[in-house]
C-alpha positions as a printed NumPy array, in Angstrom:
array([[  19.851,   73.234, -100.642],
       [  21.619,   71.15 ,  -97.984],
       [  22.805,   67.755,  -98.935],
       [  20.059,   66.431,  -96.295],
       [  17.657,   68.066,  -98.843],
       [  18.632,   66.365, -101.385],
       [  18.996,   63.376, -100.95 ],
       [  15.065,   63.635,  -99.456],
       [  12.772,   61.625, -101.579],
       [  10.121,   64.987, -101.24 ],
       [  13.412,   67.415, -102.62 ],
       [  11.213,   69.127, -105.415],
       [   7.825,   68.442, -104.33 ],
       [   7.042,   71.624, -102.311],
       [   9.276,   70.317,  -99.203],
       [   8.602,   73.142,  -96.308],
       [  11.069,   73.367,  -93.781],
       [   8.756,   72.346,  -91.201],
       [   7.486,   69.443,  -92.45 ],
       [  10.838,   67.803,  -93.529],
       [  10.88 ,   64.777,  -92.616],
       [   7.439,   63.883,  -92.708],
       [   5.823,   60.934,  -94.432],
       [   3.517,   62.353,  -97.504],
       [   0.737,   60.608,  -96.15 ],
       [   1.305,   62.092,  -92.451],
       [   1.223,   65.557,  -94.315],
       [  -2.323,   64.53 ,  -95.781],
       [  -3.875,   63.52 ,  -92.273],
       [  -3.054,   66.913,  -90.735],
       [  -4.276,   68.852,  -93.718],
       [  -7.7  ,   67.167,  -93.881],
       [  -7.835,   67.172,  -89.905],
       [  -6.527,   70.903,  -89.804],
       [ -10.064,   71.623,  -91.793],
       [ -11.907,   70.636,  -89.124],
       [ -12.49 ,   73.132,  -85.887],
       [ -13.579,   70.857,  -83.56 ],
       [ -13.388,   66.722,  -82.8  ],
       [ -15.66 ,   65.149,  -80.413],
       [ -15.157,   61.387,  -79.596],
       [ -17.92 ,   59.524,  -78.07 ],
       [ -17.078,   56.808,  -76.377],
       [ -18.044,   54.904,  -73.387],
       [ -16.536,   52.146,  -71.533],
       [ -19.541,   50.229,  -71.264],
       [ -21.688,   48.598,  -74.108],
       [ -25.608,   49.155,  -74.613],
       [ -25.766,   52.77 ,  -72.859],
       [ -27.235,   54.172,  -75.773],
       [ -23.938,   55.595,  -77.189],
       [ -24.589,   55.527,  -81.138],
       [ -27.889,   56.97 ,  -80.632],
       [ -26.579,   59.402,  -78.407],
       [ -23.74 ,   60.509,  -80.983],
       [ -26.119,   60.667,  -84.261],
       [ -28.851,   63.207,  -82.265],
       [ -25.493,   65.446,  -81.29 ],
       [ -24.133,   65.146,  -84.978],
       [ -27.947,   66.224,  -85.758],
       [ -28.673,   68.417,  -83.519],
       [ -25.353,   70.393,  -84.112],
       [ -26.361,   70.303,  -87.972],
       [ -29.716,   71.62 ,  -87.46 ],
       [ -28.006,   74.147,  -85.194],
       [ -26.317,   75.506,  -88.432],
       [ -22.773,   74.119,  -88.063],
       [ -21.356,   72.195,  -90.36 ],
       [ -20.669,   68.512,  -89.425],
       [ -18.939,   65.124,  -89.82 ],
       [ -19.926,   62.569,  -88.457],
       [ -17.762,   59.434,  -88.426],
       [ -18.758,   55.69 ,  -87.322],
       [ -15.273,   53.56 ,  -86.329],
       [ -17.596,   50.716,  -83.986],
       [ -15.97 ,   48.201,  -87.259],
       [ -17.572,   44.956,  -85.882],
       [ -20.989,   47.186,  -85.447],
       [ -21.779,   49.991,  -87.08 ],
       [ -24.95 ,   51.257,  -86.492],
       [ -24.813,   54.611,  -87.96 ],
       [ -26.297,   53.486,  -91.33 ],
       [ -29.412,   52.103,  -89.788],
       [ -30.022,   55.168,  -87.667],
       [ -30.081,   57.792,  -90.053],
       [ -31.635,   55.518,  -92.67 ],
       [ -28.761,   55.276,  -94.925],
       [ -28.582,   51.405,  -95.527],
       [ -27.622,   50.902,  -98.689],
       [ -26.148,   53.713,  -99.665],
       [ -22.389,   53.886, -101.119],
       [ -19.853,   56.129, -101.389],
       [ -18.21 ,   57.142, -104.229],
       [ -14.365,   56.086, -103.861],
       [ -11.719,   57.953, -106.182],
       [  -7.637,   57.583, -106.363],
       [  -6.623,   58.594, -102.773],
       [ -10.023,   60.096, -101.546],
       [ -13.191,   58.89 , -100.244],
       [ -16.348,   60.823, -100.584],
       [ -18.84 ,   61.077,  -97.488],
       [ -22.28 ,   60.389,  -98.342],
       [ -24.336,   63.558,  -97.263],
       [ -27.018,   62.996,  -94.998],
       [ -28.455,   66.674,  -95.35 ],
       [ -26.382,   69.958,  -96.416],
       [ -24.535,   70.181,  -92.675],
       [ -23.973,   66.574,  -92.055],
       [ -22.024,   64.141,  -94.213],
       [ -21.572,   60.346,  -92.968],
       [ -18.963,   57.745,  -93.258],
       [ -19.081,   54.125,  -91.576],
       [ -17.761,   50.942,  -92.669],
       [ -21.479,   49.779,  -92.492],
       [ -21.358,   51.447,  -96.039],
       [ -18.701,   49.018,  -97.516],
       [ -19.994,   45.812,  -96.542],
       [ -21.939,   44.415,  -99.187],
       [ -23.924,   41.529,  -97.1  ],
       [ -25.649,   43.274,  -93.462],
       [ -24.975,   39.989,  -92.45 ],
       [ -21.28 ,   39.317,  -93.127],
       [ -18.974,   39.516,  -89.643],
       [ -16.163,   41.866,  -89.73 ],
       [ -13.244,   39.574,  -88.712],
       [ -10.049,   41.754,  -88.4  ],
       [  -7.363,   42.487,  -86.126],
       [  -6.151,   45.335,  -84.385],
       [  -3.375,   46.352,  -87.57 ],
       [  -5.975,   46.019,  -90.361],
       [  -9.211,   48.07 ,  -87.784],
       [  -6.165,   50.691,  -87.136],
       [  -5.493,   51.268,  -90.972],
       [  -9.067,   51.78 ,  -91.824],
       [  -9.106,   54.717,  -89.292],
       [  -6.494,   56.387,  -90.221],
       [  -7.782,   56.24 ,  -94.07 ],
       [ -11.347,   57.484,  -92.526],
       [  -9.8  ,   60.396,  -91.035],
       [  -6.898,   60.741,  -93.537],
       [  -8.58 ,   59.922,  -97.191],
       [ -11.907,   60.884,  -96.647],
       [ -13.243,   64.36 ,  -98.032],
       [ -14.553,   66.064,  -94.818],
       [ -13.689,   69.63 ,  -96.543],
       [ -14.298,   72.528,  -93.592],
       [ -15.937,   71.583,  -90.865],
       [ -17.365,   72.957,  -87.394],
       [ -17.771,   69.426,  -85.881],
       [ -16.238,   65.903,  -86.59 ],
       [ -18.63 ,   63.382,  -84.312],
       [ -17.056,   59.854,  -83.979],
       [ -19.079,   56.985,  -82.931],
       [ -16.238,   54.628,  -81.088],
       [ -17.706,   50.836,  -80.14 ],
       [ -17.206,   50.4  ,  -76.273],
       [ -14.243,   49.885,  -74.147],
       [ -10.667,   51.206,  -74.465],
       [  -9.391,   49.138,  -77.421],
       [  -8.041,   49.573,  -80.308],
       [ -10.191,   52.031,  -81.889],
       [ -11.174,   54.755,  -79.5  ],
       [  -7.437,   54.608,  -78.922],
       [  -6.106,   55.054,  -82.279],
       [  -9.159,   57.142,  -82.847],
       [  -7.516,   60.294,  -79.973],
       [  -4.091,   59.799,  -81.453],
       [  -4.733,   60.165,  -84.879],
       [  -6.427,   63.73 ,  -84.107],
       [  -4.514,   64.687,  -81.265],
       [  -4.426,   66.136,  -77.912],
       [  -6.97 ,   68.913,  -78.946],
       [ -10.072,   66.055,  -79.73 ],
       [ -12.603,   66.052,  -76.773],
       [ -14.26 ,   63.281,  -75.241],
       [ -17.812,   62.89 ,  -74.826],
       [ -18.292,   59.869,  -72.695],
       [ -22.181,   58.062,  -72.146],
       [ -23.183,   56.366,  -69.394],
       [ -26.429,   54.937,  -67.71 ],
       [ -27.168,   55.643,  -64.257],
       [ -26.467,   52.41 ,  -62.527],
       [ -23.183,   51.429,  -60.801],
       [ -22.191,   48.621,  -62.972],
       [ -21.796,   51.222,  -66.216],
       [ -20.599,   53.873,  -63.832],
       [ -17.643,   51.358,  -63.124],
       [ -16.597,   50.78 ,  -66.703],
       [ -17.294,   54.63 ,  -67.774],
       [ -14.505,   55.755,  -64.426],
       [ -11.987,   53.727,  -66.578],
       [ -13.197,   55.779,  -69.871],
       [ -12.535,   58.855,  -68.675],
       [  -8.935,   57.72 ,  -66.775],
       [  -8.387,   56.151,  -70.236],
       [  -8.81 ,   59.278,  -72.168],
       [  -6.427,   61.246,  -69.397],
       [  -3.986,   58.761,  -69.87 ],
       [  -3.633,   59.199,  -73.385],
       [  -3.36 ,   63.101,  -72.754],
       [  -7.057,   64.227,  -74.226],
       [  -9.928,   66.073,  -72.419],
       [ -13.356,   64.734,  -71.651],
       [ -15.851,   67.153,  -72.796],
       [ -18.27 ,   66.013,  -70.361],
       [ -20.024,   62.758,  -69.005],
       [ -24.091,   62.185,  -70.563],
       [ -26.209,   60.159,  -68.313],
       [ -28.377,   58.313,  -70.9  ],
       [ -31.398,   56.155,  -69.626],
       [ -32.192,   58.673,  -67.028],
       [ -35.304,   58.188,  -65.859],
       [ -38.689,   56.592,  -67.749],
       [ -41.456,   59.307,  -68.099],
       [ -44.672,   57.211,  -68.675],
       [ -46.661,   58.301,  -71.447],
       [ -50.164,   57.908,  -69.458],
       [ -49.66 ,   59.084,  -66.19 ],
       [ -46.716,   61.373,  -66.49 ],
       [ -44.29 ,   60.038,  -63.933],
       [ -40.712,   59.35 ,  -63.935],
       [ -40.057,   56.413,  -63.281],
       [ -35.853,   56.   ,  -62.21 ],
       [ -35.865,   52.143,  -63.663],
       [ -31.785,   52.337,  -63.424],
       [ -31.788,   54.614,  -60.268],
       [ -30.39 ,   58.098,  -61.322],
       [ -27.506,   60.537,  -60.431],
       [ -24.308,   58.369,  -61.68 ],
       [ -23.035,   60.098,  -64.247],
       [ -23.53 ,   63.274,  -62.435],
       [ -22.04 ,   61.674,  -59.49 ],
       [ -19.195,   60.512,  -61.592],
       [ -18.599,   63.848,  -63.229],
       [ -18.289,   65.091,  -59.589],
       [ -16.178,   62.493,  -58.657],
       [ -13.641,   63.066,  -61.473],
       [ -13.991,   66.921,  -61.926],
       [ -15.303,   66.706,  -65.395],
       [ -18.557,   68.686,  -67.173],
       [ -21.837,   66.901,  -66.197],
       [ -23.334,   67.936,  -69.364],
       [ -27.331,   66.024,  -68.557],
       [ -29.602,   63.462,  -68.461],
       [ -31.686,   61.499,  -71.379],
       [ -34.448,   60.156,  -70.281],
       [ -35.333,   56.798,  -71.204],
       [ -37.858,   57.445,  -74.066],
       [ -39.941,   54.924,  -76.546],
       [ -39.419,   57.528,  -79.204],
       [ -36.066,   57.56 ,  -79.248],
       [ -36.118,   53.811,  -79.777],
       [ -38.669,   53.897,  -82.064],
       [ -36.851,   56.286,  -84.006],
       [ -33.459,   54.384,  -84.377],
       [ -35.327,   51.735,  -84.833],
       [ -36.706,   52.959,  -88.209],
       [ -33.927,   55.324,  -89.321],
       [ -35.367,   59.049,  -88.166],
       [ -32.932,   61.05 ,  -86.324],
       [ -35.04 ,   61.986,  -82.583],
       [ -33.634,   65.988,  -83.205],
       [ -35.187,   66.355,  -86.27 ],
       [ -38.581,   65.269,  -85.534],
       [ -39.292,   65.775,  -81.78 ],
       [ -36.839,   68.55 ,  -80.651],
       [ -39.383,   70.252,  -78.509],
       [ -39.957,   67.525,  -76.63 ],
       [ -38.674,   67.052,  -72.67 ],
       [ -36.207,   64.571,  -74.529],
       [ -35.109,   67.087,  -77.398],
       [ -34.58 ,   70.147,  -75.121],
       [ -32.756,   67.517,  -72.726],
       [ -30.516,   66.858,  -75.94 ],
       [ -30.718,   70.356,  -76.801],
       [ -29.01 ,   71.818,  -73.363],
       [ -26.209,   68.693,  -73.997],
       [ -25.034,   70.657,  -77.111],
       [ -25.54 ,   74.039,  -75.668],
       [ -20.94 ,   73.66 ,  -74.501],
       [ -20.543,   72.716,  -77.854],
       [ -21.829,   75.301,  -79.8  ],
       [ -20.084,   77.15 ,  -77.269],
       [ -17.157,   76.135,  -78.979],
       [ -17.408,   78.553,  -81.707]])
């Protein structure tokens, strides 16, 4: 043993070579995120496209695919995750050093700060340090175990958490970035995907949600934000165009009372729309 060794407060804890050096909890975060094949961010640089809703029915739809899934919720100042997949209320168990996911079937466990917060009406009032921290114990502490898929839900814009959210799991994590078709989200989603270059990640692929309105009585689509910017913006910056979601009163309805779209009207024009959007990620393997 060199006298580097031992003088190293992790001499006699099963010190590896390659990880000398490395800060125990450091070591923990890439062992939990090692378990985990795949990490999809969604993200968007513009608020109200649709981008929680659009990031449970992909954690479902996955699940119900048969893969095995995380899905995590780091909006802190909204998380809406709880509400969608009616699981207000619920808490999860927390041990010494580990956090337990609250299962939402057997292929899709849930975490969200909308868990912890005893009053739904209490503001989250915290600054970038203290939003950071609780990240890096979601992704660090909490008990994913082996997964195909970890889906995080990041709030809108290129802040503090969708940042911290891509360098905590590294340059392999994909991003899945929502729009609506309109030019005034297609501005804000061109600096999403630059964002996620800059910080050396991938986009996935660009989802134009709000594509269209088909009316229930006379069957028409009905292009209420015009159509074709996402797909014109995945042209534009050589990324996946991976579809459109049209703008549908189930899907509101759904969120609305805490039924996952996927699992109840898959075989809808809607559902298959969602269902072609995962079709690169299973892909995946």
């Amino acid at each position: 043993m060199s006298d580097s060794c031992k003088s190293c407060p992790s001499s006699g804890s099963g010190c590896k070579p390659e990880t000398c050096g490395e800060k125990p909890e450091d070591l923990k975060l890439k062992k939990n995120l090692g378990r985990i094949k795949h990490k999809l961010v969604v993200m968007s640089g513009k608020g109200g496209v649709g981008k929680s809703t659009v990031a449970a029915n992909i954690a479902v739809a996955l699940a119900l695919a048969g893969r095995k899934v995380g899905l995590l919720d780091v909006d802190v100042h909204g998380p809406s995750l709880p509400r969608l997949l009616a699981m207000d209320g619920q808490k999860p168990h927390i041990g010494d050093e580990v956090i337990e996911p609250i299962a939402w079937s057997r292929e899709l466990s849930v975490m969200s700060l909308g868990f912890m917060i005893p009053d739904k009406e209490q503001a989250v009032i915290w600054r970038g340090p203290v939003k950071m921290g609780l990240i890096r114990q979601f992704l660090q502490d909490v008990a994913w175990g082996d997964l195909d898929f970890l889906v995080v839900d990041c709030p809108p814009g290129t802040g503090d958490e969708p940042l911290t959210t891509l360098q905590l799991l590294g340059p392999e994590a994909y991003a899945v970035v929502v729009t609506t078709p309109q030019g005034v989200a297609v501005d804000d989603v061109r600096r999403s995907v630059s964002f996620v270059r800059q910080v050396g990640n991938q986009v996935f692929g660009i989802v134009e949600n709000m594509s269209g309105f088909v009316c229930p009585g006379c069957g028409q689509t009905h292009d209420i934000f015009t159509k074709g910017g996402g797909e014109n913006l995945a042209r534009e910056m050589n990324v996946r165009f991976l579809g459109r979601i049209p703008l549908d009163a189930e899907v509101v309805r759904s969120g609305d009372e805490g039924f996952p779209f996927m699992k109840v009207h898959g075989d809808t024009p809607t559902g298959k729309a969602l269902k072609a959007i995962i079709e690169p990620m299973l892909a995946l393997g």
